[in-house]
N, C-alpha and C positions, 0 to 999 in steps of 0.2 A: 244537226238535223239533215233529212235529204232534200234541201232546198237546195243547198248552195250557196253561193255569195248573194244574190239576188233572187225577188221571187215578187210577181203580182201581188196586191192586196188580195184577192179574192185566192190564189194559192198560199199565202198564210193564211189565210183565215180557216179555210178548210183542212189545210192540215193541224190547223188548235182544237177545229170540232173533231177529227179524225183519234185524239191525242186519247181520248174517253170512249168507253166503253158503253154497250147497253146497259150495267147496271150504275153509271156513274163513274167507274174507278180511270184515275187517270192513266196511263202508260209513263207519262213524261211532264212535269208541268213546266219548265223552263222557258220553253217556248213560247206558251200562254201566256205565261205571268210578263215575259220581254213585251210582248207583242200588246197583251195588253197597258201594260204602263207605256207605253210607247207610240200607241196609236194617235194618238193627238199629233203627234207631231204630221204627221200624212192626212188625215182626214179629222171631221169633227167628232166627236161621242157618239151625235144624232146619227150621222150618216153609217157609222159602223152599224148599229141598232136597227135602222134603216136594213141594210145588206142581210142583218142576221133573220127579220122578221120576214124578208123575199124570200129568204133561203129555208124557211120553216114551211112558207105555203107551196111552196115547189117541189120540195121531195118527199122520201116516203116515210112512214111512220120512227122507223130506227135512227135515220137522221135527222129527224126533227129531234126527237128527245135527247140527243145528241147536241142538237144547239140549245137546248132547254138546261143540260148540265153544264156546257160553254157561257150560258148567259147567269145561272147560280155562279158560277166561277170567278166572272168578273165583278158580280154585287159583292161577292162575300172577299176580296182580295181588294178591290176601291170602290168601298161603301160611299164614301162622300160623293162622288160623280153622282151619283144617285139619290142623294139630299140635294145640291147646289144646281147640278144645272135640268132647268125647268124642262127644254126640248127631252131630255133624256130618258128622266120622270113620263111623260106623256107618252114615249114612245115605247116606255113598258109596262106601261096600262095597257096602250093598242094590243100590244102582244101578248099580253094576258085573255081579254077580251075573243082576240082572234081562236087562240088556244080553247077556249071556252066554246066558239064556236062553232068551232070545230070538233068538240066530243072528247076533247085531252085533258081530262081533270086532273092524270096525273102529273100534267106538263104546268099546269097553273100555280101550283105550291111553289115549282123551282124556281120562278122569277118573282119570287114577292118581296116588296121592298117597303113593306109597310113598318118593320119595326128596326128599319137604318133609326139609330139616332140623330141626332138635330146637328148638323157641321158648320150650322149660321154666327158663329165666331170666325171663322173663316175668311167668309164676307167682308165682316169691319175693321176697318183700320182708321183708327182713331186721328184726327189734325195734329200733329205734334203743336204745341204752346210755346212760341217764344217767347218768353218770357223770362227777364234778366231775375235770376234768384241765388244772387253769389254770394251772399251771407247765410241765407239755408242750405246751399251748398258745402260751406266751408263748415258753418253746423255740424250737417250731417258727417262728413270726412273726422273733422276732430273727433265725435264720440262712438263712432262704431267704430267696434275691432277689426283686425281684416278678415276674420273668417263672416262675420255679420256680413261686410261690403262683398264680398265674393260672392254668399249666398245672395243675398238679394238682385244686383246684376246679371247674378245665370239664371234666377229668375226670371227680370225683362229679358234675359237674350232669347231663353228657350221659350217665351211667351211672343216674341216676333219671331222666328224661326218656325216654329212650329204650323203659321199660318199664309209661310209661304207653299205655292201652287205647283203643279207641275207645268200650266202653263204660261205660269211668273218665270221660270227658273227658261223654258223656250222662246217668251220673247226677248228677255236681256239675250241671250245666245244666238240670237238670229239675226237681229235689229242693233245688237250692243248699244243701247242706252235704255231709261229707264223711264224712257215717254209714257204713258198709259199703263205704268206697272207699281203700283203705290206701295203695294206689300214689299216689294223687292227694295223700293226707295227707302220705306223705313224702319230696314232693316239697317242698310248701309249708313242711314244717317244718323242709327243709336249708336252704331260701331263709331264714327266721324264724331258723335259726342260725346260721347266716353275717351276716346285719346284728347279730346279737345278740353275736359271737364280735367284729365289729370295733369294735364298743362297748367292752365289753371292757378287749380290745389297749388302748384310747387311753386309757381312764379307767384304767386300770392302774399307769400312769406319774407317777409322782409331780409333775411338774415343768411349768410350759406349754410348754418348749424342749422336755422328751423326749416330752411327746403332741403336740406341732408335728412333731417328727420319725416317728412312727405314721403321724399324717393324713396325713401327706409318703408316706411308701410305701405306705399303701394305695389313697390317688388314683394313685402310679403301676403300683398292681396292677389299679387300675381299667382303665389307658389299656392295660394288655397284654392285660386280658380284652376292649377293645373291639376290640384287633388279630385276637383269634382269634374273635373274632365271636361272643364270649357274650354274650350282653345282659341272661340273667335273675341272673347270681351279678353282672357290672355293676351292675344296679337294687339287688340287695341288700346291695352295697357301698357304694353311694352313702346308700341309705336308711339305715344304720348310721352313716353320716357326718353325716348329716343330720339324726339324733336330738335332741332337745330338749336331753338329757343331756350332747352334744357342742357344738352349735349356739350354745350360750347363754356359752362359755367363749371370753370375749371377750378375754384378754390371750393365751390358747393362740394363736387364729388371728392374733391379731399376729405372731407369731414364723413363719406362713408366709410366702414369698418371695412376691415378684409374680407368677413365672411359675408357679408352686404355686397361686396363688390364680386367675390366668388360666384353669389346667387344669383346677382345680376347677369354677370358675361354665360352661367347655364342656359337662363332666360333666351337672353339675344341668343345665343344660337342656335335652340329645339328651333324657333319659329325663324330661324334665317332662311333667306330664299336660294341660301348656295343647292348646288346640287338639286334644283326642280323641290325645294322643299323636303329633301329627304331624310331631315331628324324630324321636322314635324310627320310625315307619313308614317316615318317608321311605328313614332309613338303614338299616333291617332291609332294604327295599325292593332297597335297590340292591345287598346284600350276595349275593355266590355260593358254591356250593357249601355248606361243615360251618357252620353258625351255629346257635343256640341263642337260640328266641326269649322275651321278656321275657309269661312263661306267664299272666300275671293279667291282660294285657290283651285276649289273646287269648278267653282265659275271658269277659270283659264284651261283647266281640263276639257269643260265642256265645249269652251268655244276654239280648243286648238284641237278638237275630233270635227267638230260641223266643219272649221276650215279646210280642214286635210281630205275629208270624204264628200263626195255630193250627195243626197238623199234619194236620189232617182239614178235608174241603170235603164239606159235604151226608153229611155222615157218612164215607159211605168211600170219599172218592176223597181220594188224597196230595196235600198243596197243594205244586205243583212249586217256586214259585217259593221257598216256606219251605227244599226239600228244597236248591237248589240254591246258596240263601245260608248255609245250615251248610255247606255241602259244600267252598265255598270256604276256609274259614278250617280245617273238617277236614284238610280234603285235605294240606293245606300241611303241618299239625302231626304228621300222620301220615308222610308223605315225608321231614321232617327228622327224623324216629326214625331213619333207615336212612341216615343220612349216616353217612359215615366218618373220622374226623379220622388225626391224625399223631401224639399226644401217645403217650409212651414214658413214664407214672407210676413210679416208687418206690413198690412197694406197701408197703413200712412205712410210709413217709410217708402216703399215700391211709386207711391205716388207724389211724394217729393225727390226722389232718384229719376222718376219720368222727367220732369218738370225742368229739373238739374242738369242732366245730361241733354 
């Protein structure tokens, strides 16, 4: 862009209205779509919507309709902002209204936000139950297959996942902890139950042949969750496998097979952390369509771009280059919320694998 490394709010702004045409068509949307997904991080929702509806009564007819297509652009690219938060809703009524009287019927159509769907799953995040259920645990484990346990875990995973925020994912990145951020907590605390739940399962077992036979099937629950392209209930199958408490039971791992132990040491190393993570990158990388990425690493991305760059240049100009290296690893986390998988759960199952884990 001709920004530069740095540019006021109000000099991005103007140049994402500038980016459109009078009949709508964009030049470039890159920009927009950064800036929009990004603007939370600088100001609030309101206050943009704020700036956009000053800047409709102040200029002249072509720039207004101009920010009339800029403000269709953002509804129809992050619809939810515009279900969840209340100020934001209000503040494009005002501008409808305004629009209206002002004599611009053609400018009222473009901000309508009457037929967003409902994003109020979003909202709730359920108390996790603790509650000790190590015999339906052990249940469930003995009679599902592992492609059954795979499917239904990328279930729950992509069902918390799904309902993290964009500004869940900036204050763990800003704040690093998980104070006032509950969606983010229980995301991190299924991942923490699930390697905690496959501990467990194996030390359960009285025998090394019957926790040889465990490890056996949740390495091959691992290889079915790598088929459907989970890779964070992956990582926290492996890390449960991985446990010191499992690790060090050196007559148990005798009793695994060679190709048992082949599929294991694949395992341990897609998801090893040598090289910044780069078998798992490689293969997230190449994966298409529904996947589910391995969420902690993506996190350390994020918070080793905030640490390196500041967010402000000379005070208040946005450092572009900061806005557009979050943006990349954003962007991505926010696009696979909205994938859509195949999986057909058993919700009693899904609802004793809650409870379990």
């Amino acid at each position: 862009n001709t920004l530069g490394k740095a540019a006021t709010l109000d000099e991005l702004l103007n140049t994402c209205i500038e980016t459109f045409d009078d009949k709508g068509t964009q030049c470039s949307s890159h920009l927009s779509r950064t800036f929009l997904l990004m603007h939370r991080w600088y100001l609030p929702s309101t206050e943009l919507a704020g700036k956009l509806l000053d800047a409709h009564g102040e200029n002249c007819n072509t720039f207004r309709l101009k920010i009339c297509y800029f403000m269709r652009y953002w509804i129809l690219e992050f619809p939810a902002e515009f279900n969840l938060d209340l100020g934001l809703i209000r503040l494009t009524e005002e501008f409808r209204e305004v629009a209206s009287q002002l004599g611009y019927e053609d400018h009222i159509h473009l901000i309508d936000i009457s037929s967003i769907p409902s994003y109020d799953w979003m909202r709730r995040v359920t108390q996790r139950k603790r509650v000790s259920k190590k015999g339906k645990a052990c249940l469930l484990f003995d009679h599902l297959e592992p492609i059954e346990l795979a499917e239904h875990l990328t279930f729950l995973e992509h069902k918390s996942f799904r309902r993290i925020s964009f500004t869940d994912y900036q204050s763990y990145v800003i704040h690093g902890c998980l104070e006032n951020n509950p969606t983010l907590e229980r995301s991190i605390a299924l991942f923490n139950g699930i390697s905690k739940w496959v501990q467990l399962m194996v030390l359960s077992k009285p025998t090394p042949q019957q926790r040889a036979e465990v490890i056996t099937k949740f390495i091959n629950v691992a290889q079915k969750l790598l088929h459907l392209q989970n890779f964070n209930t992956l990582m926290a199958v492996v890390g449960g496998l991985s446990h010191s408490s499992i690790s060090r039971l050196k007559e148990t791992h005798s009793h695994l097979s060679a190709e048992v132990t082949k599929d294991w040491n694949e395992m341990t190393e897609l998801v090893s952390s040598n090289g910044n993570y780069c078998n798992y990158r490689k293969a997230f990388a190449d994966c298409v369509g529904f996947k589910i990425p391995i969420l902690g690493v993506h996190l350390k991305d994020l918070i080793a771009v905030h640490v390196i760059f500041p967010d402000w240049i000379d005070e208040n100009k946005v450092n572009i280059v900061k806005m557009q290296q979050l943006s990349i690893t954003l962007s991505e986390l926010v696009s696979l919320q909205t994938a859509s998988h195949h999986l057909e759960p058993n919700m009693d199952l899904i609802n004793l694998l809650t409870v379990s884990v």
